[in-house]
C-alpha positions in Angstrom: 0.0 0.0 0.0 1.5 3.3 -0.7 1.1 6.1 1.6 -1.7 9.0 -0.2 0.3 11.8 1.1 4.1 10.8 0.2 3.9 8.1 -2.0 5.8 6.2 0.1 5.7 1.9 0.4 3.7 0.7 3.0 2.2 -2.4 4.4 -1.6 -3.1 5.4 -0.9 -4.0 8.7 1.3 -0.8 9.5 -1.2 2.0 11.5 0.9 4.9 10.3 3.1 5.7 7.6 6.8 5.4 8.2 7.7 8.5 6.4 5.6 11.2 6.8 3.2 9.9 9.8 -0.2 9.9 8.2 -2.4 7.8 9.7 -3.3 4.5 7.5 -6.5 2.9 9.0 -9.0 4.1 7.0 -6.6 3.9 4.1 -5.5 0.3 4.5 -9.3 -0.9 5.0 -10.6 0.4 2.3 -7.7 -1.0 0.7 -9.1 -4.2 2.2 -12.6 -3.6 0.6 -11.5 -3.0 -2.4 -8.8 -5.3 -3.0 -9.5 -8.3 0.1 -6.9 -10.9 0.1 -7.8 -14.2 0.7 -8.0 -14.4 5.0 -10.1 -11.7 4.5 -12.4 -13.3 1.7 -12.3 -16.8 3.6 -13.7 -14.8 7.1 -16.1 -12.9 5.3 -17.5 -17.0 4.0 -17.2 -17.8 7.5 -19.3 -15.2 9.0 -22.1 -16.0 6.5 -21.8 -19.5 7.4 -22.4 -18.7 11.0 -24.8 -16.7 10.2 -27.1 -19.0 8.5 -26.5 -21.6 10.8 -27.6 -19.3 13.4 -30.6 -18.2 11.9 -31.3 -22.2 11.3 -30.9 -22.6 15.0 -33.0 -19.7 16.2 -35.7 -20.7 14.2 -35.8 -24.1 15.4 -35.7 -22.8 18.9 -38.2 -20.1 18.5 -40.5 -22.6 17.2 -40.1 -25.0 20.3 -40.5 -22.4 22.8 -43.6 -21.0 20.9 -45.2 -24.5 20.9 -44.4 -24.9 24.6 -46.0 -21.8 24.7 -49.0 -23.0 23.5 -48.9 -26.2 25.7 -48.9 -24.4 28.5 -51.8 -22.1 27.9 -53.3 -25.1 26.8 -53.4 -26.7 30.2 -53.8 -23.5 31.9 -57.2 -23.0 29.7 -58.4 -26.6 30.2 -57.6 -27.1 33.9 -58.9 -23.8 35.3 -61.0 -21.8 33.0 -62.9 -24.3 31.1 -63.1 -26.7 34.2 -64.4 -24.0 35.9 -62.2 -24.0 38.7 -60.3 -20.9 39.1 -61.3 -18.9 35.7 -60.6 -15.4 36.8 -56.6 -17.1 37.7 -57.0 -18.8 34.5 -57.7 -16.0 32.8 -55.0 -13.8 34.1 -52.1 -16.7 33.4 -52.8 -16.6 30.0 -53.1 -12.7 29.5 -49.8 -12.7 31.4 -48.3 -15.3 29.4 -49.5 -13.1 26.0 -47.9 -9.9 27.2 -44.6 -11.6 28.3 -44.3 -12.9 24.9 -44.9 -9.8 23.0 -42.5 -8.1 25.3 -39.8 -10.3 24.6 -41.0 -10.6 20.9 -40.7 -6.3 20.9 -37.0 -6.5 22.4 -35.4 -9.4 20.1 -36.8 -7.2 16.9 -35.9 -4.0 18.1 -32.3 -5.3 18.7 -32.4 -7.7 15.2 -32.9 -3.9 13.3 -30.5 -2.3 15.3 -27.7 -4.5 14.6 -29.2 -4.5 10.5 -28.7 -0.3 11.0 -25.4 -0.4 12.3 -24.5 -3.2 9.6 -26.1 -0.9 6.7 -23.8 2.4 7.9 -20.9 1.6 10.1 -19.2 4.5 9.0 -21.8 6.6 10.9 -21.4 4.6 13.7 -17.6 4.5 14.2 -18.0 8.5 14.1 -20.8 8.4 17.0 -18.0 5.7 18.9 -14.8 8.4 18.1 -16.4 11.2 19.2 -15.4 13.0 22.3 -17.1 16.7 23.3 -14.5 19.3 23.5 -14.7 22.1 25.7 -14.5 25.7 23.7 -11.4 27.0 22.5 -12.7 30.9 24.2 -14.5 31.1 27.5 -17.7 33.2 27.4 -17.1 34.8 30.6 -17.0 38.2 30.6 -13.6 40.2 31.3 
């Protein structure tokens, strides 16, 4: 990789340039983006991989849990609201159940489109990470 400001020979792995200073971060990864070797190429494989095999597993799981779910509000409906026992109880299991669901459903989204957001525009995001308030260069007091 040669340096942008000097010309000078560089390699990816080097974080500034050993002639003139610059820093090469942003230069040497999107070096890597537009050139990626073949580490980079065979992690980027990887990742999918895990990715689908994770989407593969949540699924599975999400539907075992719903259809425990459903068992369970299944025995709560036949032994104490249809029975007749404790229907009010019964009643109030179930609606409980429900809400804890959707709650849990709400926060798994919410956090599934988050990480989709910060995958879509990381650029933003490292720049909300980096930055640090700075106090003002004059003080408004007066003299």
């Amino acid at each position: 990789m040669f340096c942008p400001n000097c010309g000078s020979n560089n390699t990816t792995e080097q974080k500034f340039c050993r002639s003139c200073g610059l820093n090469l971060k942003q230069t040497a990864i999107s070096l890597l983006a537009q050139f990626p070797n073949a580490e980079y190429t065979d992690l980027q494989k990887k990742e999918r991989m895990l990715e689908k095999f994770g989407n593969i597993a949540f699924t599975g799981f999400g539907v075992a849990i719903i259809t425990a779910i459903g068992a369970i509000i299944y025995v709560i409906l036949s032994k104490m609201v249809f029975s007749g026992t404790q229907p009010f109880a019964g009643i109030l299991m179930v609606l409980f159940i429900f809400f804890a669901v959707l709650s849990l459903g709400y926060v798994v989204f919410s956090q599934a489109l988050k990480e989709k957001r910060e995958k879509l525009n990381p650029r933003l995001n490292s720049q909300k990470a980096n930055f640090v308030p700075r106090k003002p260069l004059t003080d408004e007091a007066a003299f």
